[in-house]
SELONU-478444 format. One record per residue (C-alpha): residue number from 1; residue in three letters; x, y, z. Coordinates in steps of 0.02 Angstrom, whole numbers, plus 32768, in hexadecimal, padded with zeros to 4 digits. Layout:
NUM	ALA	X	Y	Z
...
% end
This chain:
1	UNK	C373	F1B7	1BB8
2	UNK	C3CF	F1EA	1B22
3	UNK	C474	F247	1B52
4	UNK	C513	F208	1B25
5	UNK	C54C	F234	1BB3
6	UNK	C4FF	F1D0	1C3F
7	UNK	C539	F11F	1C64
8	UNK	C4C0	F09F	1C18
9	UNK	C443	F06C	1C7E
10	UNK	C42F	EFAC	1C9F
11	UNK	C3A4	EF3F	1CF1
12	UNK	C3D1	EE89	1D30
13	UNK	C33A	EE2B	1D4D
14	UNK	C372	EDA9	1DE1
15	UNK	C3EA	EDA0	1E56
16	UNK	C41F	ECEC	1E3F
17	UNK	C4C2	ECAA	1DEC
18	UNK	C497	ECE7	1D3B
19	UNK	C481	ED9B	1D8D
20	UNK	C52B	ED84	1DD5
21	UNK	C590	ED65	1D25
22	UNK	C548	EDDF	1CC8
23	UNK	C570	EE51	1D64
24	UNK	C618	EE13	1D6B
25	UNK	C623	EE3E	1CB0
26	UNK	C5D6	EEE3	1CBC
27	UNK	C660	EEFF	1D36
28	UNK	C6F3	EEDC	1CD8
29	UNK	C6D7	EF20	1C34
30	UNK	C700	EFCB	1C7B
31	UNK	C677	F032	1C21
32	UNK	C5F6	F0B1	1C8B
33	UNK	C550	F041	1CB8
34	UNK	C4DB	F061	1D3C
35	UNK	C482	EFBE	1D62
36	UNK	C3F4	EFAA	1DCC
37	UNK	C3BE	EED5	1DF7
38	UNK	C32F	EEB1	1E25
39	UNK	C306	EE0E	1E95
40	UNK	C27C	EDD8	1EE0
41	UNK	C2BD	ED92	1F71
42	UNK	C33C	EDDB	1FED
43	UNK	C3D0	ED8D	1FCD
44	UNK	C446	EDA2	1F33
45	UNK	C4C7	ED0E	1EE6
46	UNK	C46A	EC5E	1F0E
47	UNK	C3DE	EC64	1EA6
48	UNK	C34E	EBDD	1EB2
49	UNK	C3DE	EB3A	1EB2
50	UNK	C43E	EB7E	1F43
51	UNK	C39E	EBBF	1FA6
52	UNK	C331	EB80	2013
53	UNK	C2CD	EB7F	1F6D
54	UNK	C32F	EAFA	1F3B
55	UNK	C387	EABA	1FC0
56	UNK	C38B	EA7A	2072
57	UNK	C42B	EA4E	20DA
58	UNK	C42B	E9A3	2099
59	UNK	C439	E9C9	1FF2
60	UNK	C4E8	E9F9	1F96
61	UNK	C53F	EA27	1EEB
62	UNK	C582	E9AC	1E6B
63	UNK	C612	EA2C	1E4E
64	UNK	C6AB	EA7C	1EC2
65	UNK	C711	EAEE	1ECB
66	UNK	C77E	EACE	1E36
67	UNK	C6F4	EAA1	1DAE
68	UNK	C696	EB52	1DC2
69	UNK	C6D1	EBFF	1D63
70	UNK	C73D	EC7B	1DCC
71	UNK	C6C9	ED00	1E0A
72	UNK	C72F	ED57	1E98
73	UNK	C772	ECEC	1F22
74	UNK	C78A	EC25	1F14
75	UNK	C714	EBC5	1F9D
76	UNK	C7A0	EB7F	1FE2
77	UNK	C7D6	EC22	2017
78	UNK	C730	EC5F	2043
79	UNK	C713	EBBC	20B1
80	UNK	C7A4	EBF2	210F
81	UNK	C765	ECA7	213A
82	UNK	C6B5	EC61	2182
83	UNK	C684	EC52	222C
84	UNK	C69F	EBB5	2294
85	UNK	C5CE	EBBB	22B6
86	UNK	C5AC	EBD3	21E9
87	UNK	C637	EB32	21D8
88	UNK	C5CD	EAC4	2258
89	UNK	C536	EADF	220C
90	UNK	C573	EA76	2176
91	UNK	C5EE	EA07	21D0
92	UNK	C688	EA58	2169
93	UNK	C72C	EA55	21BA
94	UNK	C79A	EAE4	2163
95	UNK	C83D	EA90	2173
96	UNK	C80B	E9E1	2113
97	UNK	C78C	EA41	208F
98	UNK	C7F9	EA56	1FDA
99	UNK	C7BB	EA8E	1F2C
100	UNK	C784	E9DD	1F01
101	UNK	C6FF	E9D7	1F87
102	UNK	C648	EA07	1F5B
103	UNK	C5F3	EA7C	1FC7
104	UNK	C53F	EA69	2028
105	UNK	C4CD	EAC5	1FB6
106	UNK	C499	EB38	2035
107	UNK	C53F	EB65	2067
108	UNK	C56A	EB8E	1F9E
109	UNK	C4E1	EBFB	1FA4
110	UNK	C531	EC49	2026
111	UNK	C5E4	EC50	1FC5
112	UNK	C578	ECA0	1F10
113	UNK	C528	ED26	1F92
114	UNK	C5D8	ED62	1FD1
115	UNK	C627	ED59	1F19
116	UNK	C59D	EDC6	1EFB
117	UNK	C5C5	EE49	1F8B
118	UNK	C65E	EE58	1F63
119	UNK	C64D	EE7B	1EA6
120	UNK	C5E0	EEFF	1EEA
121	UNK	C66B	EF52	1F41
122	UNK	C6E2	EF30	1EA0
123	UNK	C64C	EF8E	1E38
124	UNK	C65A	F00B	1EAD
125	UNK	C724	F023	1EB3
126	UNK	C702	F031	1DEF
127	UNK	C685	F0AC	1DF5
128	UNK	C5F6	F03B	1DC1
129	UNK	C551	F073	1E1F
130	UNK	C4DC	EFEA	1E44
131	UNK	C423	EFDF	1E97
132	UNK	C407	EF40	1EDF
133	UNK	C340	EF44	1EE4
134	UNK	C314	EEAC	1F6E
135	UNK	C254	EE5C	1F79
136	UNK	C22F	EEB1	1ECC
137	UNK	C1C8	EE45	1E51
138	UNK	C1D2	EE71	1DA0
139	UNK	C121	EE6B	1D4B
140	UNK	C14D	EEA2	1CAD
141	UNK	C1E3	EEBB	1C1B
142	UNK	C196	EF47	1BA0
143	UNK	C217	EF76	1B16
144	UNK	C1EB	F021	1AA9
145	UNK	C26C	F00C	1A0A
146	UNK	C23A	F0A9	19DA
147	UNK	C280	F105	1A7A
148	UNK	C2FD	F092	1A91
149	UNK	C2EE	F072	1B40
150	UNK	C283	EFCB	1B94
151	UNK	C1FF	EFE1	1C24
152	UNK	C217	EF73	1CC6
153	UNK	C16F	EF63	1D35
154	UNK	C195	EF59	1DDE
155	UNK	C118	EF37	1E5A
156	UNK	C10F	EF9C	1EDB
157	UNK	C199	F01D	1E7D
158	UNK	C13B	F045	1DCE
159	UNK	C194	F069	1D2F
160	UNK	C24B	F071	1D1B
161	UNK	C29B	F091	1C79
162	UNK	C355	F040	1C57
163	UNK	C3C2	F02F	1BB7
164	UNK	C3BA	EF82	1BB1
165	UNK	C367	EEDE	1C19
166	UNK	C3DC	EE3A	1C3D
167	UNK	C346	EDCE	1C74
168	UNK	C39E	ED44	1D08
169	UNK	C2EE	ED06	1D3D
170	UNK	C349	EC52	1D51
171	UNK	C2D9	EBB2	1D78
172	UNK	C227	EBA6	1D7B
173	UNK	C1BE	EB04	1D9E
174	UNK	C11D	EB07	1D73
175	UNK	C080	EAE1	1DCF
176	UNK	C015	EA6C	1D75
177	UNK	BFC3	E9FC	1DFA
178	UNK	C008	EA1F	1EAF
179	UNK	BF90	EA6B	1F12
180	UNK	BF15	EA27	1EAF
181	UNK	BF30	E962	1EB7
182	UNK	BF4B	E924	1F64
183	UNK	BFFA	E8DF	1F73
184	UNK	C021	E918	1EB5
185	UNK	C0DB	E97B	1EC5
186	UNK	C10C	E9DE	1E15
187	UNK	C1B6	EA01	1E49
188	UNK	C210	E9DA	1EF7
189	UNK	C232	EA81	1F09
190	UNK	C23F	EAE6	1F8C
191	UNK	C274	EA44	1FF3
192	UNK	C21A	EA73	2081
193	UNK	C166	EA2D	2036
194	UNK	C1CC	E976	2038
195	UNK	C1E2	E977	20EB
196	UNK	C15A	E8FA	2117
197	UNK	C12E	E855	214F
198	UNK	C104	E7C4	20D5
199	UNK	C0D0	E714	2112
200	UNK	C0C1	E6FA	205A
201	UNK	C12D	E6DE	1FC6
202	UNK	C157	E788	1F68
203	UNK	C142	E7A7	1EAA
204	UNK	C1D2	E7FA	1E63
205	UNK	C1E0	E832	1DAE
206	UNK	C28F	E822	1D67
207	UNK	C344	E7F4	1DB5
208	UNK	C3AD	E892	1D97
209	UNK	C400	E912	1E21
210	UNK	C352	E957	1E41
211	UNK	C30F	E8B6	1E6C
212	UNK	C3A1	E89C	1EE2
213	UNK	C368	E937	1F2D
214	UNK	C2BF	E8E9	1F65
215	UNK	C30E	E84E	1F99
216	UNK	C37E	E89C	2016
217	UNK	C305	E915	205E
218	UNK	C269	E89F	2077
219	UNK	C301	E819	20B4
220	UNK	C323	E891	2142
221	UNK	C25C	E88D	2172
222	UNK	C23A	E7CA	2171
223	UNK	C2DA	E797	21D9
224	UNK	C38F	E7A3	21D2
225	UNK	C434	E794	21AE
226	UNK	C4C6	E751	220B
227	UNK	C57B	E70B	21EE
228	UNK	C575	E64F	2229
229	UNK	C621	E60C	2286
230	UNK	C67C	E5D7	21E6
231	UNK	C65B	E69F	21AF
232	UNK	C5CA	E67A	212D
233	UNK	C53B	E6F5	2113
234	UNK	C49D	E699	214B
235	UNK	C3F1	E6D8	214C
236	UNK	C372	E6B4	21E0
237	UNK	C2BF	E6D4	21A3
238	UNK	C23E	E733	2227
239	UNK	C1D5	E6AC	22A2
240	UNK	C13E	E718	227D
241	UNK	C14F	E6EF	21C3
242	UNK	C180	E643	2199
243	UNK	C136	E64C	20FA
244	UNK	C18A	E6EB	20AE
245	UNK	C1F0	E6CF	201B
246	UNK	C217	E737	1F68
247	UNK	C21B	E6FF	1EAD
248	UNK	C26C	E734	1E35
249	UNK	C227	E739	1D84
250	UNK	C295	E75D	1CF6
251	UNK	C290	E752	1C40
252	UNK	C32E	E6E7	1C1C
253	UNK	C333	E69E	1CD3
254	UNK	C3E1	E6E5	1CE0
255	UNK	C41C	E74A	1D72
256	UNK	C491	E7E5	1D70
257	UNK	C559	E7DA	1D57
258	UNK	C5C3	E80F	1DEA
259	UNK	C648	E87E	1E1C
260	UNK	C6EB	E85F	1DBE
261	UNK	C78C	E8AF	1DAF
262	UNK	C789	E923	1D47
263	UNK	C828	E968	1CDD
264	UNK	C7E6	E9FD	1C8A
265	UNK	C763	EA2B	1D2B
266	UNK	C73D	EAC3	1CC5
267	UNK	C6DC	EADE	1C2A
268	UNK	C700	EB67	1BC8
269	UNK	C6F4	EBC4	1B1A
270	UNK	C78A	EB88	1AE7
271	UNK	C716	EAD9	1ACF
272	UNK	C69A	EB3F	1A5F
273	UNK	C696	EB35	19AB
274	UNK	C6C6	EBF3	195D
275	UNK	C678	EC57	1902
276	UNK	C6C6	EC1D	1857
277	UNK	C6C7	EB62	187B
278	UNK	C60A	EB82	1886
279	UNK	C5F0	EBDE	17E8
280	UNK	C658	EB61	1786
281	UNK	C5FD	EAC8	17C0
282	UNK	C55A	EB33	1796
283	UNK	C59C	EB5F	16EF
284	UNK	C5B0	EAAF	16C9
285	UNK	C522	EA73	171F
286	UNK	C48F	EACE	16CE
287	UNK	C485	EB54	1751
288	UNK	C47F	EAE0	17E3
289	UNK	C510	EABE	1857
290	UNK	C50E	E9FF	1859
291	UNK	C511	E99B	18F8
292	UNK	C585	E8F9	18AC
293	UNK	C5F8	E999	1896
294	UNK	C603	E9DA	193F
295	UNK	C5FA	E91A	198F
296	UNK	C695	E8FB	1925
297	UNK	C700	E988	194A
298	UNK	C6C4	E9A6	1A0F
299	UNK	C6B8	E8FE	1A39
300	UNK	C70E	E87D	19D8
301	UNK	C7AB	E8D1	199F
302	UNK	C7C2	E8EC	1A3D
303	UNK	C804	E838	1A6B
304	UNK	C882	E826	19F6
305	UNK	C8F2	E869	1A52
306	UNK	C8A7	E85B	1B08
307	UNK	C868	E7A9	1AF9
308	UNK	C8B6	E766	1A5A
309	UNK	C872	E6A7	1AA2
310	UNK	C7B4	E70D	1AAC
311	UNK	C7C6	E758	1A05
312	UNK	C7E8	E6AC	19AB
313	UNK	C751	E67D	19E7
314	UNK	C6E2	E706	19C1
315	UNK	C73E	E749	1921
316	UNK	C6B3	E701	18B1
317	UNK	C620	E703	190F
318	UNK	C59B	E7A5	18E2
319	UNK	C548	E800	1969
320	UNK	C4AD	E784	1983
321	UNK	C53E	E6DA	1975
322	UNK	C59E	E73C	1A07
323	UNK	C506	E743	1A7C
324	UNK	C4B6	E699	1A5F
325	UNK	C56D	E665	1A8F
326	UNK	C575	E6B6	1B32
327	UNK	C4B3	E69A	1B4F
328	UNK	C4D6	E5DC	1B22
329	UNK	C562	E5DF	1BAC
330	UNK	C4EB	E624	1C2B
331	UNK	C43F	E5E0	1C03
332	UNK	C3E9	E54C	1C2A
333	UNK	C453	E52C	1CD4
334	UNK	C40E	E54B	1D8E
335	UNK	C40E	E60A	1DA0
336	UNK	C455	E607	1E39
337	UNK	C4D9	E57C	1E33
338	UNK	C50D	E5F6	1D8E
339	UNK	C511	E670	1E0F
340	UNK	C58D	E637	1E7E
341	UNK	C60D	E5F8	1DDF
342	UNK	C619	E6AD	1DA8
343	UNK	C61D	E6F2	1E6B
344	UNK	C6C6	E677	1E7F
345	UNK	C701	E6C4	1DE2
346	UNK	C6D8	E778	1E0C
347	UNK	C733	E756	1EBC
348	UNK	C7D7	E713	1E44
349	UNK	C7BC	E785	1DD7
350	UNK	C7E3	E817	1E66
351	UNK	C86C	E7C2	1EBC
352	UNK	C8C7	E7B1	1E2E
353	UNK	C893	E85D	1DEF
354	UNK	C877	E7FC	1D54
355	UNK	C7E3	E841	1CCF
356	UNK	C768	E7C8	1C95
357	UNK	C780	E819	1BE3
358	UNK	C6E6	E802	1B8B
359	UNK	C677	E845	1C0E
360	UNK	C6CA	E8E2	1C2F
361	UNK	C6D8	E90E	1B68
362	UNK	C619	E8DD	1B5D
363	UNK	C60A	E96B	1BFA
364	UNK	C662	E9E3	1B71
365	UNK	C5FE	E9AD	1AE6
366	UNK	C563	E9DE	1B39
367	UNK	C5A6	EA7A	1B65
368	UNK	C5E4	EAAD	1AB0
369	UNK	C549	EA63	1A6A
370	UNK	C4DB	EAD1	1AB8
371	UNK	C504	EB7F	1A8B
372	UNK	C4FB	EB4F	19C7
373	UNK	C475	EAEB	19BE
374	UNK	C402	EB71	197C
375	UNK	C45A	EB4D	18CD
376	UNK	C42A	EA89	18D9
377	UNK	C39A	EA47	184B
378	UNK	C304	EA20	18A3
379	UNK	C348	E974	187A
380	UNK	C3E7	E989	18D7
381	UNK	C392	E9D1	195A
382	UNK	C32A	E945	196E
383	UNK	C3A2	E8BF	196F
384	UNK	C3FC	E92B	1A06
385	UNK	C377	E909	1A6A
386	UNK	C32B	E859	1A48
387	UNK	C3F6	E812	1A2E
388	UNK	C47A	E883	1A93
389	UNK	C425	E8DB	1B0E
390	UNK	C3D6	E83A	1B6E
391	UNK	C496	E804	1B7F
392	UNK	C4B8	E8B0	1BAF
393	UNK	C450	E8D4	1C34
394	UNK	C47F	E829	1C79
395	UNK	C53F	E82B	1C86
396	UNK	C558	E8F3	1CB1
397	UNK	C4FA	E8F1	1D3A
398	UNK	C59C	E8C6	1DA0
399	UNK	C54C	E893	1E45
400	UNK	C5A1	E8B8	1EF0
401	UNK	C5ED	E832	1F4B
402	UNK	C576	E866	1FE1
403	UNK	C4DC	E852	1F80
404	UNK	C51B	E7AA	1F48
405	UNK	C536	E75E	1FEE
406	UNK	C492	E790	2010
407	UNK	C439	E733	1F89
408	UNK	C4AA	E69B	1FAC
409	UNK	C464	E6AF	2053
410	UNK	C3A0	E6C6	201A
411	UNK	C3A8	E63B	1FA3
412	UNK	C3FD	E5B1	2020
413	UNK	C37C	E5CC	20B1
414	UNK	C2FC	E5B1	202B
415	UNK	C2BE	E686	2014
416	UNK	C2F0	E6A3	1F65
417	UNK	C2DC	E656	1EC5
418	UNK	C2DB	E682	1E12
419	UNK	C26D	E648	1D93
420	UNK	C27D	E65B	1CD9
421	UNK	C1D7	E6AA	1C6A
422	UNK	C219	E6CE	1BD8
423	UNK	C1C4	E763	1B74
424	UNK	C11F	E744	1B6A
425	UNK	C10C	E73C	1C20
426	UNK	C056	E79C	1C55
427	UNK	C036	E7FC	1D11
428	UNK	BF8D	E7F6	1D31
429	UNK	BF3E	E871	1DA4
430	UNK	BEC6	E83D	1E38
431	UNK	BE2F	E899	1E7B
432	UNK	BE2D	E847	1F0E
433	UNK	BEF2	E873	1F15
434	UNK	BFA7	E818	1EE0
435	UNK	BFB1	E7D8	1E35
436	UNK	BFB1	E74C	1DCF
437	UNK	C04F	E728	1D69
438	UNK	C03D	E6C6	1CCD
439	UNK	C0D2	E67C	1C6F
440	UNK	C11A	E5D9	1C21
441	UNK	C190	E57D	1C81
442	UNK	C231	E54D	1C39
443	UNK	C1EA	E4AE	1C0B
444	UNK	C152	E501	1BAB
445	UNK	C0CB	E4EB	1C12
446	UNK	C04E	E57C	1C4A
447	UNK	C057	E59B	1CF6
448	UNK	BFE9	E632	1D57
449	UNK	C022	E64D	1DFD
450	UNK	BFCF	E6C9	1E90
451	UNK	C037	E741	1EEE
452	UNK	BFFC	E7B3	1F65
453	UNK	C089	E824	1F50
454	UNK	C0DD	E85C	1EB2
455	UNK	C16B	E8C9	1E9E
456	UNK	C187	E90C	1DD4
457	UNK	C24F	E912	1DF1
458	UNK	C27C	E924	1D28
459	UNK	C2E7	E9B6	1D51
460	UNK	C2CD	EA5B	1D06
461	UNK	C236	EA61	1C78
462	UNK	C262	EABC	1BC6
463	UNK	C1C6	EB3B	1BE0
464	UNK	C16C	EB80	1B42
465	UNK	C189	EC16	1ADE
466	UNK	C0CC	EC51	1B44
467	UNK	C109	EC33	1BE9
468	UNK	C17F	ECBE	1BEB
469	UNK	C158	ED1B	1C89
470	UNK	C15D	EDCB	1C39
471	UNK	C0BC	EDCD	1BCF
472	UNK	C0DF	EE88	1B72
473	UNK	C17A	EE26	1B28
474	UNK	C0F7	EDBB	1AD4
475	UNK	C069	EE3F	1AAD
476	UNK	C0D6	EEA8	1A52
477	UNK	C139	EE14	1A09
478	UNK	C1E5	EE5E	1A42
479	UNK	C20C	ED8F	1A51
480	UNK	C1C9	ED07	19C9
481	UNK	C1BD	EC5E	19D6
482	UNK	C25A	EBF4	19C9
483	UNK	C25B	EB8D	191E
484	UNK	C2D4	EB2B	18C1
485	UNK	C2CE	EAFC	1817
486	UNK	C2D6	EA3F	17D0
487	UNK	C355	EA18	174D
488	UNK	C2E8	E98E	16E7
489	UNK	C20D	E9AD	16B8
490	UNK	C204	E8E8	16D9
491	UNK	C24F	E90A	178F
492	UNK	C1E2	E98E	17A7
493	UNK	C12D	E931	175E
494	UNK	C16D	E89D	17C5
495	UNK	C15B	E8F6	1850
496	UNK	C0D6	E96A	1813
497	UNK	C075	E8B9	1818
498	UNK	C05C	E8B1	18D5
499	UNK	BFF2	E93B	18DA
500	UNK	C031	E99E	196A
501	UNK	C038	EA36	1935
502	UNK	C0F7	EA51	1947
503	UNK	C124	EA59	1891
504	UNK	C0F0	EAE7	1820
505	UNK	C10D	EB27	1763
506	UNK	C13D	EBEA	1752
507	UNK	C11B	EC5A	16BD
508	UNK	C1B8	EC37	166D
509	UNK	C182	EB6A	1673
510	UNK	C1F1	EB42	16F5
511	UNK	C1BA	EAB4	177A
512	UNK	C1FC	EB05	1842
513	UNK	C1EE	EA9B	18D0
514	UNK	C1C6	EAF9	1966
515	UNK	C237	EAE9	19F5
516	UNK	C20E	EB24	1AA8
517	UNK	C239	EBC7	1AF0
518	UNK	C268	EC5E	1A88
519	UNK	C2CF	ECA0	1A00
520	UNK	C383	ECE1	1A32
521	UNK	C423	ECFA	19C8
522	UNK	C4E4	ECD2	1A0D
523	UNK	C4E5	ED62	1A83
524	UNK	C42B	ED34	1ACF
525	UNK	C3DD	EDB3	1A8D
526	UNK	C325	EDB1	1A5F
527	UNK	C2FD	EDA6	19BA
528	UNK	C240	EDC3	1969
529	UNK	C1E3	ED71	18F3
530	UNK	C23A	EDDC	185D
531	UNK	C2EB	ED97	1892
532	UNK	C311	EE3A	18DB
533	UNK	C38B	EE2D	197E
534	UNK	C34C	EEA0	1A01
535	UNK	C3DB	EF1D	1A4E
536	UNK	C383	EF3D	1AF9
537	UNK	C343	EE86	1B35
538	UNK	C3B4	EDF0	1B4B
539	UNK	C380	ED51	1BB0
540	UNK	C3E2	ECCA	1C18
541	UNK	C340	EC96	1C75
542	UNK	C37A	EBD4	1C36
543	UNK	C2BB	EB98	1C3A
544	UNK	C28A	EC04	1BA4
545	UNK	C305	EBE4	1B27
546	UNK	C325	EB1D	1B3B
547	UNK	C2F8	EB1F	1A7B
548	UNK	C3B0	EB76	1A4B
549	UNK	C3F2	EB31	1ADF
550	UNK	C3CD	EA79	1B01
551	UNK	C45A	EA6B	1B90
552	UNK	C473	EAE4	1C0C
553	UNK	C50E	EACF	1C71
554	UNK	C502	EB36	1D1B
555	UNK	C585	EBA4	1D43
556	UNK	C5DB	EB81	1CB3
557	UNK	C540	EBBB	1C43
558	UNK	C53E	EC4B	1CA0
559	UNK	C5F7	EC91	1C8F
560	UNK	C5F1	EC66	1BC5
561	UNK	C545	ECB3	1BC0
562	UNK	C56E	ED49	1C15
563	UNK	C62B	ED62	1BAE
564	UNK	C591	ED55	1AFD
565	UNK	C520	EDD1	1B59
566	UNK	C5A4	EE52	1B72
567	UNK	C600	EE47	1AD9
568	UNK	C565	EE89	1A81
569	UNK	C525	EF06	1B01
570	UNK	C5E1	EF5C	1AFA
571	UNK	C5C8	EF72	1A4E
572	UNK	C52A	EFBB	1A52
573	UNK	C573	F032	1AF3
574	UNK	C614	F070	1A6D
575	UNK	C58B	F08E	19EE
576	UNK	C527	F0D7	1A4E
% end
């Protein structure tokens, strides 16, 4: 394992969309690797979204063809090489479908799985050997500094020893209470469990894309939808279950934006903050990047000269005046009649091929946000997610038209409805099955309700620095626990205060607040408990480092992830 000779050995843990960047990387940076990926299913490209993990034929993506990063061939051309049987299936007709239209998730799965065949036969023009290691579940990550080389358990294979480990686990939902509590749903993944009769009103928690995903599957198995003669979606609930219907329960009572035009579909590092604008602002800032910094420059500036009318507005309003005006605009009106408003605009907003400004540069914030947030005060940090990132998560959603129609169709024959519980809202488990969900209404008032089926629909959890599936990594505290330091002692004693255990003082009398997931530096590579960046292990498993990055951004996460993740290990392969 030491000669200088031999092309570097590399292990890929997943085969999903992460796997396929940093393969696609690995490929063009024309140095000798020899990479082996290892995924525990049998399929390579769609990862857990694009599945049947994740998906079912009713459910599609909130991008197309233009939005995502080039990988090999467009989807528009690849639509055009498929099979009239494979076109069918998902009702696409290959001489209407453009690069604006989004794609049935399944058949996207399909479209990541033959990118990633044919970067195998591009690895293989460029004399890149790969092992593609199918049904193989990684039990372990064991690194050994002192030979320089990390351990991957296999089961069923044993001990393999490579150069470095890229770990591209991707999602994970946890199982807390299904199984366990009759009618009690952590996640509505796979889709499959959701196809069921209910002659009962349905619990769901939350109103983002993953809720929409349980709507539109347990739709499909309580009745049905059909165009009526002036070419409206209508919905025609089962006669064997009159009494089926689903709630929504959100925190602001807001649902989802939708599907604009977009006129910069792509995010890219050309949006991120470099290297030296960062240390500048940190110079000046105590050490800390600060977040009225970045919301300046990567949002606000912005306007001046794309929405000079937007920027007047705005020009004097901090970070926390900005969102209480757009929350202002929003809340307090019928969530659905809100709905509808920003559907007609969406609609205009297409035909016209007209931006709604402000939304897409809040999509770019959150995308340049994220990869520096690791230098934000604990303070800063917290503000990001109690002030920005409920706004966030609301407006760059970007629901499909499809889905849309669908809810319109839900909430007019009386199926759907949203109610607001703010944050102190309380699910209370059943033995004798369902829950109880206790909240305050909008008006104040307590209310407990009993459903007998509850689906947790949040989206994808931030999972602890202890749930990291590799326990060695832990053991021999190759990772640490992902902190970041507060910029004021009465900030830090404030919070100190509630008792939760998530502040602490270090030797040097510093107050951290711990963040979840793990420690990782720009190019996501481990780092331990001693600030020391690890050269063999690097991580885009998103689950287990939401501390340092709060906002991941799908694809486009992946291609600026990978582009970090290869910069380094080329460096490391040079000095090798």
């Amino acid at each position: 394992m030491t000669s200088k000779n031999r092309p570097k050995r590399i292990a890929i843990l997943g085969g999903g969309p992460s796997a396929l960047f940093i393969y696609k990387r690995l490929i063009e940076s024309k140095t000798a690797w020899e990479v082996d990926i290892f995924e525990r299913r049998h399929a390579l490209g769609s990862g857990m979204p694009y599945s049947e993990e994740g998906a079912g034929t009713e459910h599609i993506t909130n991008v197309s063809d233009n939005e995502i990063p080039e990988i090999v061939t467009s989807i528009e051309d690849w639509i055009r090489s498929l099979p009239q049987s494979a076109l069918s299936r998902f009702d696409i007709n290959p001489e209407t479908f453009n690069k604006f239209h989004v794609l049935p998730r399944l058949l996207f799965g399909q479209y990541l799985a033959a990118q990633f065949e044919l970067l195998r036969k591009k690895a293989r023009k460029a004399g890149l050997t790969t092992h593609v290691h199918f049904n193989s579940n990684v039990l372990d990550v064991i690194d050994y500094p002192e030979q320089n080389v990390v351990q991957i358990d296999v089961e069923e294979k044993g001990k393999l020893l490579f150069d470095a480990v890229v770990i591209c686990t991707g999602h994970n939902w946890p199982v807390k209470n299904e199984g366990r509590v009759a009618g009690y749903y952590d996640s509505p993944y796979p889709p499959a469990k959701l196809k069921m009769k209910c002659n009962h009103p349905v619990a769901i928690k939350g109103s983002s894309l993953t809720a929409i995903d349980a709507i539109r599957t347990l739709a499909r198995h309580n009745g049905h939808f059909e165009k009526t003669p002036e070419g409206k979606l209508a919905f025609i609930p089962a006669e064997d279950c009159p009494k089926f219907k689903m709630v929504m329960h959100s925190r602001n009572g807001l649902l989802p934006a939708i599907r604009f035009h977009l006129a910069k579909p792509q995010l890219s590092a050309d949006s991120l903050l470099t290297k030296e604008e960062i240390e500048k602002n940190r110079k000046q800032n105590g050490g800390f990047l600060s977040l009225d910094f970045l919301f300046d420059k990567n949002f606000k500036n912005g306007f001046k000269r794309k929405d000079p009318k937007f920027y007047k507005r705005i020009k004097d309003l901090n970070m926390e005046g900005f969102v209480q005006l757009m929350m202002d605009m929003r809340e307090g009106r019928e969530p659905f009649h809100l709905f509808r408003e920003e559907y007609r605009e969406a609609e205009k907003s297409i035909d016209k091929r007209e931006s709604i400004y402000w939304k897409e540069m809040l999509a770019e914030l959150s995308f340049t946000i994220s990869y520096p947030a690791k230098y934000f005060s604990a303070e800063d940090m917290m503000r990001l997610k109690e002030v920005l990132m409920p706004l966030i998560s609301v407006v760059i959603a970007f629901v499909p038209q499809a889905s849309c129609e669908e809810l319109f169709a839900l909430n007019d024959a009386g199926k759907l409805d949203l109610v607001s519980v703010g944050s102190d809202s309380e699910v209370v488990t059943k033995q004798t099955g369902g829950i109880i969900y206790k909240y305050r209404n909008e008006q104040g008032r307590k209310r407990a309700e009993h459903f007998e089926t509850y689906i947790d629909c949040v989206g994808q959890p931030h999972l602890s620095y202890e749930d990291i599936p590799f326990k060695s990594l832990l053991i021999k505290k190759t990772v640490s626990q992902a902190f970041l330091r507060f910029k004021s002692v009465e900030a830090a004693e404030k919070e100190m205060e509630k008792g939760d255990g998530s502040v602490i003082q270090n030797a040097n009398g510093d107050y951290l607040m711990k963040v979840s997931g793990i420690t990782i530096n720009d190019h996501f590579q481990v780092v331990n408990e001693y600030g020391i960046e690890n050269e063999r292990v690097y991580i885009m498993a998103v689950p287990y480092i939401g501390g340092y990055n709060p906002d991941y951004s799908g694809l486009d996460f992946c291609d600026e992830a990978s582009s970090c993740i290869l910069e380094k290990l080329t460096l490391i392969h040079q000095h090798a």
